[in-house]
FIGU-402582 format. One record per residue: x, y, z of N, C-alpha, C in turn. Coordinates in steps of 0.02 Angstrom, whole numbers, padded with zeros to 5 digits, always signed. Layout:
XYZXYZXYZ
...
REM end
This chain:
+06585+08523+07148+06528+08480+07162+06493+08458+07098
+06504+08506+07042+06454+08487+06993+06492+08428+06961
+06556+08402+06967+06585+08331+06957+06552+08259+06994
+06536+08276+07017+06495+08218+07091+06459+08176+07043
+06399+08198+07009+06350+08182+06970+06378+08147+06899
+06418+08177+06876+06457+08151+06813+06501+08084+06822
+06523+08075+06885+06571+08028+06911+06549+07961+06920
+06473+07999+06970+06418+07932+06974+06381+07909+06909
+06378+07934+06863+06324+07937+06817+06401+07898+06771
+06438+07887+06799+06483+07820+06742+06497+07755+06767
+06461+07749+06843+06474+07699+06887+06431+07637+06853
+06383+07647+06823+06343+07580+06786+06374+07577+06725
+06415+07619+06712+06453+07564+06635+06508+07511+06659
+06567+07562+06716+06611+07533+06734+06585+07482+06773
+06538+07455+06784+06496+07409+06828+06500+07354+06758
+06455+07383+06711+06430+07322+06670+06515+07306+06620
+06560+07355+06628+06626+07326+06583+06651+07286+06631
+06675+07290+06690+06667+07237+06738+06640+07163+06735
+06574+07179+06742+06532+07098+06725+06551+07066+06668
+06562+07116+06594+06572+07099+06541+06638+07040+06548
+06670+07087+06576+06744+07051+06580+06756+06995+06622
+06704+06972+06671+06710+06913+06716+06678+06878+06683
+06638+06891+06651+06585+06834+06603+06637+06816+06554
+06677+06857+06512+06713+06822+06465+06777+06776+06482
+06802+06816+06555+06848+06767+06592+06824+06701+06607
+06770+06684+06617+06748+06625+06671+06713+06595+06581
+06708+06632+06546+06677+06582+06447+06755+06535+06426
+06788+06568+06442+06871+06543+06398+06867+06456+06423
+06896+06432+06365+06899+06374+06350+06946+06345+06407
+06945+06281+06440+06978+06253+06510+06997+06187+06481
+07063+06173+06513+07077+06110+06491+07084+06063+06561
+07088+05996+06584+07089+05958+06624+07138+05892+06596
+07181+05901+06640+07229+05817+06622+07201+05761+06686
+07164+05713+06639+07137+05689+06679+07176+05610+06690
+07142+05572+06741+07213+05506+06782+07154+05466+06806
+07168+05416+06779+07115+05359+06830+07166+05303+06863
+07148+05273+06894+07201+05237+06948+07187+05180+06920
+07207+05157+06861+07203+05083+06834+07252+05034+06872
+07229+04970+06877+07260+04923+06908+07320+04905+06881
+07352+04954+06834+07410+04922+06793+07467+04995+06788
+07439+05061+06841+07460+05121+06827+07414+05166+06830
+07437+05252+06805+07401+05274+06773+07387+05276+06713
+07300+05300+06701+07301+05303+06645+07246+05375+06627
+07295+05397+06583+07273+05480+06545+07237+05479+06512
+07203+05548+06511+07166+05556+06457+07141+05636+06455
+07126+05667+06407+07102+05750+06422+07036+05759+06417
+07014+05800+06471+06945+05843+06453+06931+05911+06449
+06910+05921+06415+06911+06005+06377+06850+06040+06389
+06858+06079+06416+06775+06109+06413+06787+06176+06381
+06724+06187+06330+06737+06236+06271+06725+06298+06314
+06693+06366+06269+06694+06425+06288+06613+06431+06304
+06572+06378+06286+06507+06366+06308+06489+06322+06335
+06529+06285+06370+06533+06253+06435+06538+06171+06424
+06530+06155+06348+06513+06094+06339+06586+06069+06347
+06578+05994+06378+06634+05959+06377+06644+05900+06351
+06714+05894+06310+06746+05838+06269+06774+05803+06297
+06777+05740+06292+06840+05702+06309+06893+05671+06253
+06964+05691+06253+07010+05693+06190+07054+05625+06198
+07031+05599+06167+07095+05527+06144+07120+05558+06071
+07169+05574+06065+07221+05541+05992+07153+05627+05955
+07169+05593+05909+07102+05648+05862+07024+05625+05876
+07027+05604+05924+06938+05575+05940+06915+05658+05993
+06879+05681+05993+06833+05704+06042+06758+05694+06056
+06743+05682+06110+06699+05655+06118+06636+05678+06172
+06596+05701+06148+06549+05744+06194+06531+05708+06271
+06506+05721+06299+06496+05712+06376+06442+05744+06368
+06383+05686+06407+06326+05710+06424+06316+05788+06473
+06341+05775+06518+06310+05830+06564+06375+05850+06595
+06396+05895+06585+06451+05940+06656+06450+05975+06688
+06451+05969+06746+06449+06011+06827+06527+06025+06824
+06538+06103+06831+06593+06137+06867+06588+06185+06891
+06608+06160+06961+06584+06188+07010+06656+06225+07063
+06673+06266+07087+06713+06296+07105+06769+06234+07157
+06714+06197+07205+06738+06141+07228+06737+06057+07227
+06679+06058+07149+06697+05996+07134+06671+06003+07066
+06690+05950+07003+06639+05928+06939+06616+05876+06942
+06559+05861+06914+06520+05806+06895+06547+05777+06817
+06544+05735+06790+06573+05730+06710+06535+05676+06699
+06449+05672+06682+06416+05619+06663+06412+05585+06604
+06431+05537+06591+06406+05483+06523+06338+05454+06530
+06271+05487+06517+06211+05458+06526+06225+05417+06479
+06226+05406+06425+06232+05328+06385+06254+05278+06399
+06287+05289+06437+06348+05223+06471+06340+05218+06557
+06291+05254+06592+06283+05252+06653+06360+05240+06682
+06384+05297+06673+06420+05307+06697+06443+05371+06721
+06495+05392+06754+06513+05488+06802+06585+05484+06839
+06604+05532+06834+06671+05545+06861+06632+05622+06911
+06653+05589+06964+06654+05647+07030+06709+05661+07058
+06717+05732+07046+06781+05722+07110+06781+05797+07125
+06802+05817+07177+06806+05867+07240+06890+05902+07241
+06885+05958+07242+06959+05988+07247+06989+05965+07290
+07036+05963+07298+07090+05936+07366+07152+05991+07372
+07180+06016+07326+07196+06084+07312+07188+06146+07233
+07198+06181+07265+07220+06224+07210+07219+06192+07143
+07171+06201+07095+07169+06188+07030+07159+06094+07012
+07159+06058+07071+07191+05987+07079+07116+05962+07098
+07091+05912+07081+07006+05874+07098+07012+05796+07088
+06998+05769+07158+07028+05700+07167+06940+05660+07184
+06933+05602+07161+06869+05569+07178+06872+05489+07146
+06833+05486+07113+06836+05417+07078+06769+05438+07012
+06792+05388+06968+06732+05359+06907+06725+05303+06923
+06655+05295+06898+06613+05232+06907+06572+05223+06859
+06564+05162+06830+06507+05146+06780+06464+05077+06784
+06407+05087+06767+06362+05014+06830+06366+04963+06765
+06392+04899+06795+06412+04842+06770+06382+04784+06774
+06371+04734+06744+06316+04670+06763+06314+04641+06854
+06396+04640+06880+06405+04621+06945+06372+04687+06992
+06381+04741+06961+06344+04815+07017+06396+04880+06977
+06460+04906+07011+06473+04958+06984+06552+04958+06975
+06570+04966+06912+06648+04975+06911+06666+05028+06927
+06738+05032+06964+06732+05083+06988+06850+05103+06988
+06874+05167+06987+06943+05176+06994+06943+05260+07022
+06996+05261+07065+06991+05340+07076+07014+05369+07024
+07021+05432+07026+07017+05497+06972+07042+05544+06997
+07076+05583+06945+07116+05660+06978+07113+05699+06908
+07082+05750+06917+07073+05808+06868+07136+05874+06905
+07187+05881+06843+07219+05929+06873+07209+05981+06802
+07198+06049+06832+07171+06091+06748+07235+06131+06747
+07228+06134+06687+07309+06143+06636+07297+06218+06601
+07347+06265+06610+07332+06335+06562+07336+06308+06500
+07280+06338+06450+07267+06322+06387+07316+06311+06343
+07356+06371+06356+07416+06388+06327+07463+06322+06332
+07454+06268+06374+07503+06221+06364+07473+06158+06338
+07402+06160+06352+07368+06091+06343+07378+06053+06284
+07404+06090+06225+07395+06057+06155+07471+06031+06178
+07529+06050+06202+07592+06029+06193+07581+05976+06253
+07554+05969+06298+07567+05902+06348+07571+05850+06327
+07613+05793+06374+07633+05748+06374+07577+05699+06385
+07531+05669+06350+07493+05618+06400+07501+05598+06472
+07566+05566+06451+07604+05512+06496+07661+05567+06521
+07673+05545+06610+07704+05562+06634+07793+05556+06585
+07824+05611+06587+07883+05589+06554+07941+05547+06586
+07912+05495+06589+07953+05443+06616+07961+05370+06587
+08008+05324+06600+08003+05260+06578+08021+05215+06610
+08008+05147+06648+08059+05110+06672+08103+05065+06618
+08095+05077+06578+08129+05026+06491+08192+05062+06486
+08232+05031+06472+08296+05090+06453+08319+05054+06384
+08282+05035+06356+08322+05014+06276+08296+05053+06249
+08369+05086+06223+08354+05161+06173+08333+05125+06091
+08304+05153+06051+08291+05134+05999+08254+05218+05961
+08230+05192+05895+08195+05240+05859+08148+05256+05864
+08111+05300+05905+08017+05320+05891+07990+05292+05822
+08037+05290+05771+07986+05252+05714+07976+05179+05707
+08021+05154+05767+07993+05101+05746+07947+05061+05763
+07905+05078+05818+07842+05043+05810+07784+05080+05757
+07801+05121+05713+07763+05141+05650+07728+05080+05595
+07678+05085+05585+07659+05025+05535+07624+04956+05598
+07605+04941+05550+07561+04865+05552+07575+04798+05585
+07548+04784+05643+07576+04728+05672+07508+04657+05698
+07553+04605+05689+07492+04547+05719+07501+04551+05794
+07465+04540+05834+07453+04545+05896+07420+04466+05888
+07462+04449+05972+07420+04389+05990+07403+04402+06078
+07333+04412+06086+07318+04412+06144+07314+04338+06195
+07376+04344+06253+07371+04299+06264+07302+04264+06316
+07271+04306+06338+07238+04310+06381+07248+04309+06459
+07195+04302+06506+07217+04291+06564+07208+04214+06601
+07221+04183+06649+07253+04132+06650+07189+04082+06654
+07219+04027+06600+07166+03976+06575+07124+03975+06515
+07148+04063+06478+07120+04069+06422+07163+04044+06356
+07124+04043+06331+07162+04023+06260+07190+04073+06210
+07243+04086+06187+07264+04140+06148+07220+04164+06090
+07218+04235+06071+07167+04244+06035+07211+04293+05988
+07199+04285+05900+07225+04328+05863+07201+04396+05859
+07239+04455+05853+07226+04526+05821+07277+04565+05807
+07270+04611+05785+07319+04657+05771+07316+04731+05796
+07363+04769+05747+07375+04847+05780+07402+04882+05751
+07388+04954+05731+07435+04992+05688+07441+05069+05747
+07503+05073+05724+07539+05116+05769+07565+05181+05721
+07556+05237+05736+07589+05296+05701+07641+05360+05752
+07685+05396+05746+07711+05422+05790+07706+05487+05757
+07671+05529+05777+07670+05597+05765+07681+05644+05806
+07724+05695+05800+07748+05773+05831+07752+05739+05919
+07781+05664+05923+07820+05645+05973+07757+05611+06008
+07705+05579+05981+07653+05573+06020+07635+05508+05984
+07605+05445+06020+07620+05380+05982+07542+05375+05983
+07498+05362+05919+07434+05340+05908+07427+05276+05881
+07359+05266+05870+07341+05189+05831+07285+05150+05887
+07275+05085+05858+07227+05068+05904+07222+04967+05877
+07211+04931+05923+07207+04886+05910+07147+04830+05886
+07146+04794+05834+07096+04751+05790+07083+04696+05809
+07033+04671+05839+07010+04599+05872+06964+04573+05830
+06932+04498+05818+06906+04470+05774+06827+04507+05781
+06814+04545+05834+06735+04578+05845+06747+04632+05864
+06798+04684+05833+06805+04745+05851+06857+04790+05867
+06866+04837+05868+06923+04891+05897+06909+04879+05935
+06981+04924+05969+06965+04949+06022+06996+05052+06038
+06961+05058+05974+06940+05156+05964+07018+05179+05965
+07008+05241+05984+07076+05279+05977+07125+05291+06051
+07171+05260+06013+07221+05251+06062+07285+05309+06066
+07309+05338+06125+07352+05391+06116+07421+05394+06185
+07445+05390+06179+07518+05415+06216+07591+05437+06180
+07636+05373+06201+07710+05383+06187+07742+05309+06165
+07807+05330+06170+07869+05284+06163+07921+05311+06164
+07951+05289+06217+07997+05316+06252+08049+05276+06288
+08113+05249+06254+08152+05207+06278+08132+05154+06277
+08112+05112+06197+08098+05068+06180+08010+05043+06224
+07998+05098+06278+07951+05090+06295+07879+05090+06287
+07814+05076+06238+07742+05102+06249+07707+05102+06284
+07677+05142+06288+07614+05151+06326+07576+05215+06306
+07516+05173+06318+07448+05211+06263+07394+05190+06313
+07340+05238+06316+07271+05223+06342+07205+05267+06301
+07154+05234+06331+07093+05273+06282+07033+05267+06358
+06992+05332+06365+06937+05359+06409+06889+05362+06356
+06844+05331+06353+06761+05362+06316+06724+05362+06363
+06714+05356+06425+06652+05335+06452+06636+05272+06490
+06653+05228+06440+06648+05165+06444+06690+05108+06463
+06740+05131+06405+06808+05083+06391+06853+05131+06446
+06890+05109+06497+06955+05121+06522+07008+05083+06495
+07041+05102+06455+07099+05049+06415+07157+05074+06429
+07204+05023+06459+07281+05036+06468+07320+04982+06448
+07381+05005+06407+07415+04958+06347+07493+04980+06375
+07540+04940+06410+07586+04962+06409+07639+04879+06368
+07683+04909+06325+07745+04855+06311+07819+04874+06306
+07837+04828+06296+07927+04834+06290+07935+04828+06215
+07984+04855+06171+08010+04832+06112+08083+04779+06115
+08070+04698+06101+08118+04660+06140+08194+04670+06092
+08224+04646+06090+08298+04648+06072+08278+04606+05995
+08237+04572+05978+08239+04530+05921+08164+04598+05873
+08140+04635+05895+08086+04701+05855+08031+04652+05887
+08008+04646+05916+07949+04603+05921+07930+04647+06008
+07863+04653+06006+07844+04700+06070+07804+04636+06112
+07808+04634+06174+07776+04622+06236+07756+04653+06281
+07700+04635+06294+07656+04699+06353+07586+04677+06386
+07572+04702+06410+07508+04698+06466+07431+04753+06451
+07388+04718+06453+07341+04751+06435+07288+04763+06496
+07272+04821+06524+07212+04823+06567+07162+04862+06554
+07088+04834+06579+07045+04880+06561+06982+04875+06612
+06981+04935+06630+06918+04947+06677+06962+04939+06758
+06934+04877+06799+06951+04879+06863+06955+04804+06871
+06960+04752+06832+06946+04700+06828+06990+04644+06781
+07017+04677+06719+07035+04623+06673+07107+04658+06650
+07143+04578+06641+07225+04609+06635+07213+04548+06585
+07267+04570+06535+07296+04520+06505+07359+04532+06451
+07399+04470+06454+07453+04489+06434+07454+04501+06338
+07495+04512+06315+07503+04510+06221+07563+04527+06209
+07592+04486+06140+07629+04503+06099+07615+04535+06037
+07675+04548+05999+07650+04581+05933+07727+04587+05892
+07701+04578+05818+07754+04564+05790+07766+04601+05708
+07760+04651+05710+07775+04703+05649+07777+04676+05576
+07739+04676+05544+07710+04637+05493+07753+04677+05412
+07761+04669+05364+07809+04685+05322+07779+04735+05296
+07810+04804+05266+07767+04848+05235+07720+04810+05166
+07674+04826+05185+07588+04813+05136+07561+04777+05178
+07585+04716+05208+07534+04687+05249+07495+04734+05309
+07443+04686+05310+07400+04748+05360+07372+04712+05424
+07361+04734+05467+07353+04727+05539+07287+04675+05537
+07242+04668+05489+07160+04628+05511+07207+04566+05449
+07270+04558+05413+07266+04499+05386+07250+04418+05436
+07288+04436+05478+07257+04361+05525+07197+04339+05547
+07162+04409+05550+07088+04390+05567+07018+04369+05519
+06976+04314+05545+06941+04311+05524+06886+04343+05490
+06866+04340+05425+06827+04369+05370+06770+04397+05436
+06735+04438+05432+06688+04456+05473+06623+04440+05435
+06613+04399+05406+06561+04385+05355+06528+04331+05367
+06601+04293+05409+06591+04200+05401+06576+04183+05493
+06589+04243+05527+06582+04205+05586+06514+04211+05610
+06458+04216+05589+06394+04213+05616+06357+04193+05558
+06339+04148+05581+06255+04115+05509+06195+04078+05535
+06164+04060+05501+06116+04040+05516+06105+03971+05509
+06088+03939+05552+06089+03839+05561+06048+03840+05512
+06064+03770+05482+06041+03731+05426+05944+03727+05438
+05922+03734+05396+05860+03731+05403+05822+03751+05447
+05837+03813+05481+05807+03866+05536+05817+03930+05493
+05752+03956+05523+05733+04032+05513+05724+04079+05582
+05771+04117+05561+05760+04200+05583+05699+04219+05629
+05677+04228+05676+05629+04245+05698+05615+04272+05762
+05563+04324+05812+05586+04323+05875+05546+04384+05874
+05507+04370+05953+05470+04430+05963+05500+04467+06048
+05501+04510+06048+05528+04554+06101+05485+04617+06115
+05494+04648+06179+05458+04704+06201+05504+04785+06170
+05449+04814+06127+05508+04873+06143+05490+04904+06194
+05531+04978+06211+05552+05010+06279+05486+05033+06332
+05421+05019+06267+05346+05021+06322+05321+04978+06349
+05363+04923+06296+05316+04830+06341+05291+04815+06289
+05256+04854+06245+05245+04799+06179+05292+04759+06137
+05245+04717+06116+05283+04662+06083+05290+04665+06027
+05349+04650+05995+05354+04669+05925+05404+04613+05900
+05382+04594+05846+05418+04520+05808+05423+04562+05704
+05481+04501+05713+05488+04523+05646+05472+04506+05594
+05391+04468+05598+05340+04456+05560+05298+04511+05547
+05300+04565+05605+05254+04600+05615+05223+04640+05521
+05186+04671+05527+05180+04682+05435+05207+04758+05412
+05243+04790+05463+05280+04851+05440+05341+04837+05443
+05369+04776+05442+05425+04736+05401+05420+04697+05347
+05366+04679+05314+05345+04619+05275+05356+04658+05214
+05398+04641+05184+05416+04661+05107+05460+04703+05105
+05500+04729+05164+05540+04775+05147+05615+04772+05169
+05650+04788+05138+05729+04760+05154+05741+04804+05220
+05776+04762+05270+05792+04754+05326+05848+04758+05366
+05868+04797+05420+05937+04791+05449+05925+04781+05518
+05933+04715+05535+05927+04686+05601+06019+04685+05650
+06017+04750+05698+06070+04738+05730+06062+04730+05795
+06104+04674+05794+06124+04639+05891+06167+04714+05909
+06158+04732+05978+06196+04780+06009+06179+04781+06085
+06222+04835+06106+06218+04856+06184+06233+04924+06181
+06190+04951+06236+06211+05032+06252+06252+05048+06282
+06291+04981+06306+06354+04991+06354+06404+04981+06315
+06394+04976+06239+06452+04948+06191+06473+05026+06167
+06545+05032+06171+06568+05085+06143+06557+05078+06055
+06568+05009+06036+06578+04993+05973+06495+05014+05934
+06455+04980+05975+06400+04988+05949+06381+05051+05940
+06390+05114+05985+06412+05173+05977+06415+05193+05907
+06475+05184+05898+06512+05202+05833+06492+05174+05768
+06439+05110+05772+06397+05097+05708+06349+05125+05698
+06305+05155+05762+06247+05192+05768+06231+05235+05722
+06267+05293+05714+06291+05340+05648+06318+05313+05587
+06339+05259+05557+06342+05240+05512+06259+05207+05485
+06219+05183+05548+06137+05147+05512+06097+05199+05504
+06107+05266+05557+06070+05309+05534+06090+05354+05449
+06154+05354+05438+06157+05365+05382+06130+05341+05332
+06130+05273+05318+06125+05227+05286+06036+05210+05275
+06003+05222+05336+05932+05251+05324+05909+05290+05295
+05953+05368+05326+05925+05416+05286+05937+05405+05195
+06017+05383+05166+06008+05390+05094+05961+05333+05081
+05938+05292+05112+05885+05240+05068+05830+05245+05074
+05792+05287+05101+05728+05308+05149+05670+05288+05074
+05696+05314+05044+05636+05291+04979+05637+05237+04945
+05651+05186+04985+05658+05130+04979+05609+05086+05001
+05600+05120+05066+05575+05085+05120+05626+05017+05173
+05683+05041+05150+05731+05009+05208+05719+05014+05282
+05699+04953+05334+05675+04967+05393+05752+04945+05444
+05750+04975+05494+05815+04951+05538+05771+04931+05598
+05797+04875+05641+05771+04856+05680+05827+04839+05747
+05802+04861+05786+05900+04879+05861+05862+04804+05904
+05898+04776+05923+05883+04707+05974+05937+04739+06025
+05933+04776+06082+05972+04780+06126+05970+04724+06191
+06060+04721+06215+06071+04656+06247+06086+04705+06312
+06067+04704+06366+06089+04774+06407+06101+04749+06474
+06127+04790+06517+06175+04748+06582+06130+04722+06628
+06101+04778+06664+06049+04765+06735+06006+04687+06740
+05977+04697+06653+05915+04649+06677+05839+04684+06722
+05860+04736+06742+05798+04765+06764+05772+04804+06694
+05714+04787+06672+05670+04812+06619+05658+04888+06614
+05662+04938+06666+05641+05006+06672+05726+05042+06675
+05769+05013+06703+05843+05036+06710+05849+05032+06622
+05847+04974+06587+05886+04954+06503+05840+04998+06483
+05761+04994+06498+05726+05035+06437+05774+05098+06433
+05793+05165+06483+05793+05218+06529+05843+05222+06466
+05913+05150+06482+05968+05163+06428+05977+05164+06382
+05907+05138+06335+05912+05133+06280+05868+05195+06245
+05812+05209+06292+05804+05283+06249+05846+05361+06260
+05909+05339+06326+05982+05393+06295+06000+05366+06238
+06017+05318+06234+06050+05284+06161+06023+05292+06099
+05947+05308+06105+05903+05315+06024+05925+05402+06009
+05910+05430+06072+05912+05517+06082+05984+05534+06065
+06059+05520+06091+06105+05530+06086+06100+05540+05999
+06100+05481+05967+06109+05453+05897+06071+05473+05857
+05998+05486+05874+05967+05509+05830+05931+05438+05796
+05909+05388+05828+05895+05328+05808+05826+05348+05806
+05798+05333+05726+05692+05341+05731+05690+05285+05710
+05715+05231+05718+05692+05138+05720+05662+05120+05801
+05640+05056+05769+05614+05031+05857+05677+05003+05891
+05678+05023+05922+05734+04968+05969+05704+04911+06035
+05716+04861+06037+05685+04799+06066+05723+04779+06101
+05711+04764+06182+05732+04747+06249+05741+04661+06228
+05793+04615+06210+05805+04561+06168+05824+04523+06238
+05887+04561+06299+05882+04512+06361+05952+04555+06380
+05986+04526+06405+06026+04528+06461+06121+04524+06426
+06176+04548+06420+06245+04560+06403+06254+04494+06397
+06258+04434+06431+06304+04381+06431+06279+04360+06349
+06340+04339+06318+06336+04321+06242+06309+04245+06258
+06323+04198+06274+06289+04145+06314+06217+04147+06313
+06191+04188+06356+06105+04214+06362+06074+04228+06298
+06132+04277+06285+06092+04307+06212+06090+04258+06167
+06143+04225+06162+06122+04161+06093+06074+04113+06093
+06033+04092+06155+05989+04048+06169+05944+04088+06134
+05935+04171+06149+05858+04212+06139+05854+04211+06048
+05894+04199+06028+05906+04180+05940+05926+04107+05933
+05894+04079+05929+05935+03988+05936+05908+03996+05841
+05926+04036+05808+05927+03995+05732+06000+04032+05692
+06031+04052+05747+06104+04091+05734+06156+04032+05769
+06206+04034+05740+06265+03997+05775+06299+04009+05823
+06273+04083+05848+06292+04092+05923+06287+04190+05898
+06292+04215+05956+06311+04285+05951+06398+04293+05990
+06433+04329+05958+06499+04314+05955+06522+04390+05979
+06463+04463+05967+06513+04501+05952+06448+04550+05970
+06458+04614+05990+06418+04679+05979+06447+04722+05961
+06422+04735+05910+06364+04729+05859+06378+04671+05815
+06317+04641+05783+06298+04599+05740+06247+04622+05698
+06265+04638+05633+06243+04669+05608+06194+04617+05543
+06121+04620+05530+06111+04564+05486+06071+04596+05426
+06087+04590+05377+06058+04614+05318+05999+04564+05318
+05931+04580+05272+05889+04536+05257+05856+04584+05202
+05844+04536+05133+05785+04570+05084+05735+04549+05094
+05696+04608+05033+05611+04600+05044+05583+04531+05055
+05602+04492+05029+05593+04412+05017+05604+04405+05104
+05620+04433+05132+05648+04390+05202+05704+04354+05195
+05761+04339+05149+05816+04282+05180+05879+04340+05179
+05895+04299+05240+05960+04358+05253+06014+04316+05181
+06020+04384+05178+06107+04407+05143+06169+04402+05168
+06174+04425+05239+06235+04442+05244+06228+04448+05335
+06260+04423+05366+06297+04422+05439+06361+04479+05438
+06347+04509+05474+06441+04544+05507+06429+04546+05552
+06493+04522+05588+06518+04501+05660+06555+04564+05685
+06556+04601+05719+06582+04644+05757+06582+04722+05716
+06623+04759+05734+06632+04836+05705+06699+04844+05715
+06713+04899+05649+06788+04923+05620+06769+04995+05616
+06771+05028+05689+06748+05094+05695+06790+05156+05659
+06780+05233+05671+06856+05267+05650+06915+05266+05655
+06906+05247+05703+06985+05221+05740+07032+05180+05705
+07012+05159+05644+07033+05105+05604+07050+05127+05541
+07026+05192+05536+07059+05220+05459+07028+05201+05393
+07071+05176+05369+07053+05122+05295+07000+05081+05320
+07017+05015+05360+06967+04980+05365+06902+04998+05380
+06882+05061+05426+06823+05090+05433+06779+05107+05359
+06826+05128+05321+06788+05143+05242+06803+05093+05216
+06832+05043+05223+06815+04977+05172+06736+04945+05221
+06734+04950+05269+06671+04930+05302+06618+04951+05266
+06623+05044+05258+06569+05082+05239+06529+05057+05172
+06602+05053+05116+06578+05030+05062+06544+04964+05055
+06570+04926+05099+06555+04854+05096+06479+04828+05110
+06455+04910+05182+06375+04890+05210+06341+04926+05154
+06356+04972+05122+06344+05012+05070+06300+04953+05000
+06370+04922+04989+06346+04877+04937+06286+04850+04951
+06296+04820+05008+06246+04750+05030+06182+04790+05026
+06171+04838+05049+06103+04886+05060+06054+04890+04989
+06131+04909+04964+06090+04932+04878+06073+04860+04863
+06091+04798+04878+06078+04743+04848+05985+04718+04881
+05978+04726+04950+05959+04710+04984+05870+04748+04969
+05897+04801+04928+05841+04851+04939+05792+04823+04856
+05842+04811+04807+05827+04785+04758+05805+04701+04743
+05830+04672+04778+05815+04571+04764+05734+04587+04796
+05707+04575+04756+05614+04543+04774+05581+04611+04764
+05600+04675+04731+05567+04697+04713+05561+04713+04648
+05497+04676+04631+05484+04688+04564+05473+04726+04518
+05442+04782+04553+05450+04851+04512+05538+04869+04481
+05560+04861+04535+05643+04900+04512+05676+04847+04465
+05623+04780+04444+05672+04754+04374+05638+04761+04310
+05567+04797+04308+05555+04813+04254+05599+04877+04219
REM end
């Protein structure tokens, strides 16, 4: 009997090594192969949720945080507050969660079903994106869609063909790269090639992108592009000689936005409380300036966000001011404000940002009538102390782009240091 007491008197450790051990079971890192029902196939992509619950979403070497995640024994939530957007879906079996994503769009809400099937860890790094399959049967080399190509988007029907390019890399059997349009990437792109076949897609949130082509009998690729729930269009592409590079066809990003002949810059807008704020106001007056066109629904604009906040912080003793003109979907004033202060919070933005009007590039160019149109989000506009702009750039050359992303860097880099110095007179004594 005198064992009784000793036996019980170990029941609260083996209790709490217990708990210990379900808590660290249910911490371990989870992987999800995730499928959206694009109008052109599926299209892949991974989400990872760490050992502290936060969840990524993995294109190529991109990961990418996710606002908020619910997992829940019989369903997850997977929210993009920046992009008003969520993937719901509900188990249907064993390890398997079927629903749809949706993200709210100028017409109301885009929308494709979804299937989260979760993968032992142990295999997630070796998976296949893409189902291992092909309908292409021309055998050829995985290297050779490696390197630099012009792309011509043909569009969809009634459009006019539009130049860009694409660089493609094939690593440990897995085909990356991402494609260059005259106003932008389009981020990191990841699958295969497989029997002369590609196909690649990219998930942020925002962008649903699916890229599938053929490699034809003469090296020259043809293929179909879809994205979201709505837009198809066809493209070629044509492997450019080693040194040439994928943005040679495209236009200088310097030259496609300026300012009409004998018009000035100007424009007052509400920021996200209702006041009005113009860029006369006098905590702009004398000080070099970074006026960018954007949207919170822009992945691209995204990805410059962190390059202006950098670019603030090293010039801060300058008195370099940034100023955000957001172009945003709804049109309802309390919905865009809502999105644009996720968008300041996400980023870390301490500039004003200003409710400018409504996505259609059309709309937006009227609300600036001393610009030659708005072409692109982001538009990025240098201006010195003096007030006259310097410098226009038309679109963004995000990470996804490699080289060109740091020829960007250096390039906004320059202009800054220039921008911060013309009209002040102290810094030429």
């Amino acid at each position: 009997m005198r064992s009784l007491p000793c036996l019980f008197s170990l029941i609260p450790s083996f209790l709490a090594l217990y708990l210990m051990m379900g808590t660290a079971a249910a911490a371990e890192p989870r992987h999800f192969q995730a499928v959206l029902d694009s109008p052109g196939g599926p299209l892949p992509f991974g989400l990872r949720v760490a050992a502290n619950g936060d969840g990524f979403i993995l294109n190529g070497e991109e990961r990418i945080p996710v606002a908020h995640l619910s997992l829940e024994e019989r369903e997850i939530r997977v929210r993009f507050d920046h992009y008003a957007s969520e993937i719901h879906v509900t188990r249907t079996e064993p390890g398997v969660y079927r629903g749809e994503w949706k993200k709210r769009s100028p017409t109301g809400w885009s929308k494709l079903g979804a299937t989260l099937t979760e993968v032992p860890m142990k295999q997630a790094d070796t998976l296949s994106r893409f189902e291992s399959k092909s309908t292409a049967t021309k055998p050829t080399r995985a290297s050779s869609i490696a390197g630099d190509w012009a792309v011509t988007f043909l569009g969809s029907s009634g459009d006019e063909p539009s130049p860009g390019g694409a660089r493609f890399e094939v690593r440990n059997g897995r085909a990356l790269g991402t494609f260059f349009t005259p106003v932008g990437d389009y981020r990191y792109l990841e699958g295969d090639f497989q029997n002369g076949h590609l196909r690649l897609s990219c998930f942020d949130g925002a962008h649903a992108f699916l890229f599938h082509a053929d490699l034809e009998t003469d090296g020259t690729l043809a293929g179909h592009f879809w994205s979201r729930d709505s837009w198809h269009e066809t493209w070629t592409a044509k492997k450019l000689p080693e040194g040439e590079k994928a943005t040679s066809a495209l236009p200088d990003p310097f030259s496609l936005t300026s300012i009409k002949e004998g018009s000035t810059l100007d424009f007052t807008f509400p920021d996200v409380e209702g006041r009005p704020v113009s860029l006369t106001d006098p905590r702009f007056r004398g000080k070099p300036l970074i006026v960018e066109i954007f949207g919170t629904w822009c992945p691209n604009c995204h990805d410059a966000a962190p390059v202006l906040r950098e670019i603030k912080n090293k010039y801060k003793s300058t008195g370099l001011q940034i100023l955000g003109l957001a172009y945003e979907i709804t049109g309802d004033p309390a919905l865009d404000a809502e999105q644009i202060r996720r968008y300041a919070e996400r980023h870390g933005c301490d500039w004003p940002i200003l409710l400018a009007g409504t996505s259609s590039k059309a709309k937006a160019s009227k609300t600036l009538p001393a610009l030659s149109g708005i072409k692109s989000y982001p538009t990025t506009i240098f201006i010195d102390r003096k007030g006259r702009i310097q410098k226009i750039y038309t679109g963004f050359n995000g990470p996804a782009t490699g080289e060109d992303h740091e020829k960007l860097l250096r390039q906004w880099d320059d202009i800054v240091r220039r921008i911060v110095v013309t009209g002040n007179e102290q810094s030429r004594r």
